[in-house]
Kinemage of the C-alpha trace (Angstrom):
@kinemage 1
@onewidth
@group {chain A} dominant
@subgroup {mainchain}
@vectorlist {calphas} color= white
{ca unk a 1} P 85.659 133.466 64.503
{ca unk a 2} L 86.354 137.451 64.611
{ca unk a 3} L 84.091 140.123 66.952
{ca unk a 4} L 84.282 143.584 65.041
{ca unk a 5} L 85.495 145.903 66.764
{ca unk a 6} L 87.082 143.679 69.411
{ca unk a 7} L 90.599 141.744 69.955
{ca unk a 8} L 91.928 138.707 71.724
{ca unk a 9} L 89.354 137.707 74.422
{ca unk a 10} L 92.421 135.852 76.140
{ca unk a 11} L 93.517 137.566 79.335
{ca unk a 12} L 96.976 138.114 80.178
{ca unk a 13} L 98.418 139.134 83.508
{ca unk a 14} L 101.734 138.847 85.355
{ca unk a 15} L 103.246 136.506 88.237
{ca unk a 16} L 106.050 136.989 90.227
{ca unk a 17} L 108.376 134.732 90.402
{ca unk a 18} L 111.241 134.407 93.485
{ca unk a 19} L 115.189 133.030 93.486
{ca unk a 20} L 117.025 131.547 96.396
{ca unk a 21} L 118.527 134.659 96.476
{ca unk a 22} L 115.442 136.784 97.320
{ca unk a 23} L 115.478 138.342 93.718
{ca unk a 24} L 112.802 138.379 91.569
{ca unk a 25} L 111.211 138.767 88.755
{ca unk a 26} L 107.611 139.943 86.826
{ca unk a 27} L 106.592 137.331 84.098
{ca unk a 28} L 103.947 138.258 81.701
{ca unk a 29} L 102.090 135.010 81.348
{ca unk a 30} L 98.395 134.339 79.538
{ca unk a 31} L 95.407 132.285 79.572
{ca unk a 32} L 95.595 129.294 77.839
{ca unk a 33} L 93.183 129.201 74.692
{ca unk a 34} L 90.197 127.268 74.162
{ca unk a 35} L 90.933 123.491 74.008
{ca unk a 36} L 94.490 123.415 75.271
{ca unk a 37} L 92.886 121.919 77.883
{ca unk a 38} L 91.009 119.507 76.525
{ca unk a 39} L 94.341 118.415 74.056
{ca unk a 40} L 96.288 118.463 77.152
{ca unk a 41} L 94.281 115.808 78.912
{ca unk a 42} L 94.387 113.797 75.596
{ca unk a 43} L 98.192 114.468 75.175
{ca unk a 44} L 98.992 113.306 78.260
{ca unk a 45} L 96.561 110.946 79.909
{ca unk a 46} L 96.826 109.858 83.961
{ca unk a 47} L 97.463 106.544 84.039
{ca unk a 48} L 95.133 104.040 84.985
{ca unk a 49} L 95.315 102.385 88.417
{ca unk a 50} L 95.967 98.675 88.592
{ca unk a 51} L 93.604 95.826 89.383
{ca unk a 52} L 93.751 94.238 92.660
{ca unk a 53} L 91.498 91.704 93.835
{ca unk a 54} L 89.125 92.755 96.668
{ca unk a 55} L 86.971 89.693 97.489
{ca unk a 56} L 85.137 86.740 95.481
{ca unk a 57} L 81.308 86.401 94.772
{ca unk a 58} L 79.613 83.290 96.062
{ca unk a 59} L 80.662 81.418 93.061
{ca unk a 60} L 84.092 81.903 93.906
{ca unk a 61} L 85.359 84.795 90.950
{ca unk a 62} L 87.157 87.557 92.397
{ca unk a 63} L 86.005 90.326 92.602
{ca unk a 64} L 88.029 93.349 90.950
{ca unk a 65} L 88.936 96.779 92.277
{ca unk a 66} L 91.345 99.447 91.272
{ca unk a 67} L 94.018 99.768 93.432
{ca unk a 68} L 94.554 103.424 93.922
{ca unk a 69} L 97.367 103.119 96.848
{ca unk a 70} L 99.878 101.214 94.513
{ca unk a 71} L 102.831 102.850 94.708
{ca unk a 72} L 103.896 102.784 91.046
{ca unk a 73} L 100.334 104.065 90.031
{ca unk a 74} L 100.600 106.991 92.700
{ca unk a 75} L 103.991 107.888 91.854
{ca unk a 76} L 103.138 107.751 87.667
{ca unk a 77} L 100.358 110.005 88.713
{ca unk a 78} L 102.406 112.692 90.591
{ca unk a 79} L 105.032 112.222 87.277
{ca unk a 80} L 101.894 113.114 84.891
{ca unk a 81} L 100.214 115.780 86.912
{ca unk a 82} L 104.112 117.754 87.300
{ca unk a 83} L 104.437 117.365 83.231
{ca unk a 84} L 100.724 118.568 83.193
{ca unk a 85} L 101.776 121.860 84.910
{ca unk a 86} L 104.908 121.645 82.692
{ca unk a 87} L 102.793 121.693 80.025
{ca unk a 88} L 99.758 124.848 81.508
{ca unk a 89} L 103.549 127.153 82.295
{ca unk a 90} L 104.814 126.749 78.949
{ca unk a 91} L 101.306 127.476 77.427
{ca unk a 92} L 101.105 130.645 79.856
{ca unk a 93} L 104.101 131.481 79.008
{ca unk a 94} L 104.196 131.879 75.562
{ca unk a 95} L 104.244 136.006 74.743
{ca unk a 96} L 106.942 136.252 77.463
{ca unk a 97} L 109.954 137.298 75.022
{ca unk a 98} L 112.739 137.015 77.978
{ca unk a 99} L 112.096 133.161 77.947
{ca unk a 100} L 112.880 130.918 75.098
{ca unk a 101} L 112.542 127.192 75.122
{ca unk a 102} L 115.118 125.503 72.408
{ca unk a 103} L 112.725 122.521 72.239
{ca unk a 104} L 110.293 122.462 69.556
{ca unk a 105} L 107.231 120.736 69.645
{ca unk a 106} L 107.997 119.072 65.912
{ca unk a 107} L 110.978 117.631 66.750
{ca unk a 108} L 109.558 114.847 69.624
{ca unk a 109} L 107.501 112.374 68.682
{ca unk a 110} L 104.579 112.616 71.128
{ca unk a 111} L 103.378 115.163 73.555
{ca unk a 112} L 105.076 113.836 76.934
{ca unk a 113} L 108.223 113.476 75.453
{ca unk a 114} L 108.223 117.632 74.448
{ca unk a 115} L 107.222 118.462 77.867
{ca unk a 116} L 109.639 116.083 79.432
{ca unk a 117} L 112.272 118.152 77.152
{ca unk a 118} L 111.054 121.929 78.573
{ca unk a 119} L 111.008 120.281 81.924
{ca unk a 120} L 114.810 119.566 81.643
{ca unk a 121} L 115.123 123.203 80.278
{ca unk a 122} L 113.707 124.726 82.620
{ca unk a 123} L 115.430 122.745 85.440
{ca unk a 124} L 118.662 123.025 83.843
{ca unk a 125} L 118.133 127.080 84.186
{ca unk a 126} L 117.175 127.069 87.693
{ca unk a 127} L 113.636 127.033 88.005
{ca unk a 128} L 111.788 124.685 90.660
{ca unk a 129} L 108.421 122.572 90.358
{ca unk a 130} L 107.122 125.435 92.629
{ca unk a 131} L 108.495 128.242 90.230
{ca unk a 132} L 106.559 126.068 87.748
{ca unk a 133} L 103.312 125.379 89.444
{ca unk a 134} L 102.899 129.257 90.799
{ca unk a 135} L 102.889 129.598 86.557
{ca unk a 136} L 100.585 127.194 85.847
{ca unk a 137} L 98.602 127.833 88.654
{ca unk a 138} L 98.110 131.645 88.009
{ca unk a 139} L 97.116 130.613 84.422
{ca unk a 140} L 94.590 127.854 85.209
{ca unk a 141} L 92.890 131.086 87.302
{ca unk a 142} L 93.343 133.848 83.946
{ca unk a 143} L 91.856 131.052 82.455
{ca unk a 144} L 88.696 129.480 84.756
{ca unk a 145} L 85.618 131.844 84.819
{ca unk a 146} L 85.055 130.385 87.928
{ca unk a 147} L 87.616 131.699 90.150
{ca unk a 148} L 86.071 134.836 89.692
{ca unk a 149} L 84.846 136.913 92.597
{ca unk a 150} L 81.219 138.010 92.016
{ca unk a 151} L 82.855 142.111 91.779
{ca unk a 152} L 84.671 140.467 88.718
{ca unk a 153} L 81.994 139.088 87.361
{ca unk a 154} L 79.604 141.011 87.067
{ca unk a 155} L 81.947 143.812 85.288
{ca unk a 156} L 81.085 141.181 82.707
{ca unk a 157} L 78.175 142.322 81.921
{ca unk a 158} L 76.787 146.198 80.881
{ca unk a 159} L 73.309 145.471 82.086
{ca unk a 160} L 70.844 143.824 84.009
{ca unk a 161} L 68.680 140.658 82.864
{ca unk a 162} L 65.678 142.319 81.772
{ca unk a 163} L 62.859 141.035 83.646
């Protein structure tokens, strides 16, 4: 779909990112585009708690439950939601010409296993799961109308509803 007369509707702003050292730097990072989301939650699905049994009718069959305290459920889920944000920093990322990942999406076979790739890149060059989730997290809000103060949002629109 093209607007005349107008360009990307994708925002772009910058985040600031901090060393050990105190040093930082600006990144130019961007909304993600409409249905990255959507692919991302099909790329990389949470997993799905286990069963555990949580009582018996008056038959005698148990009755089923998902057990959302198992540890191996809740630790698979904390593994998923980090690629996740793995996934939302590369995305923002992408017109930032001082970072280049050498992964390529082609060469893994699935989804997780390219974001389990740039997560190894980017920890081998220093960065942090907080370095990574301020990114992510600063282009979830480029990208949510909803975060949005009312100021914001209505320099959306050049007139009033007509009444």
């Amino acid at each position: 779909m093209k607007i005349e007369g107008l360009g990307t509707l994708i925002r772009r702003g910058t985040v600031t990112i901090t060393d050990a050292s105190g040093g930082s730097v600006d990144l130019k990072i961007a909304a993600y585009p409409l249905g990255f989301h959507t692919e991302l939650i099909r790329d990389l699905p949470g997993p799905v708690a286990p069963l555990k049994k949580v009582g018996q009718d008056r038959n005698g069959a148990p009755i089923m439950d998902r057990n959302e305290k198992d540890p191996k459920f809740k630790a698979e889920e904390a593994r998923t939601t980090h690629l996740q944000s793995v996934a939302l920093a590369y995305m923002a990322l992408r017109d930032e010409t001082r970072i280049t990942w050498d992964a390529k999406r082609e060469e893994y076979p699935d989804a997780r296993s390219f974001y389990v790739a740039l997560e190894a890149e980017a920890v081998a060059a220093g960065w942090t799961g907080d370095a990574i989730d301020t990114v992510a997290k600063a282009a979830v809000a480029l990208s949510d109308l909803k975060d949005m103060t009312d100021e914001k949002s209505q320099a959306l629109f050049t007139e009033a509803d007509p009444e």
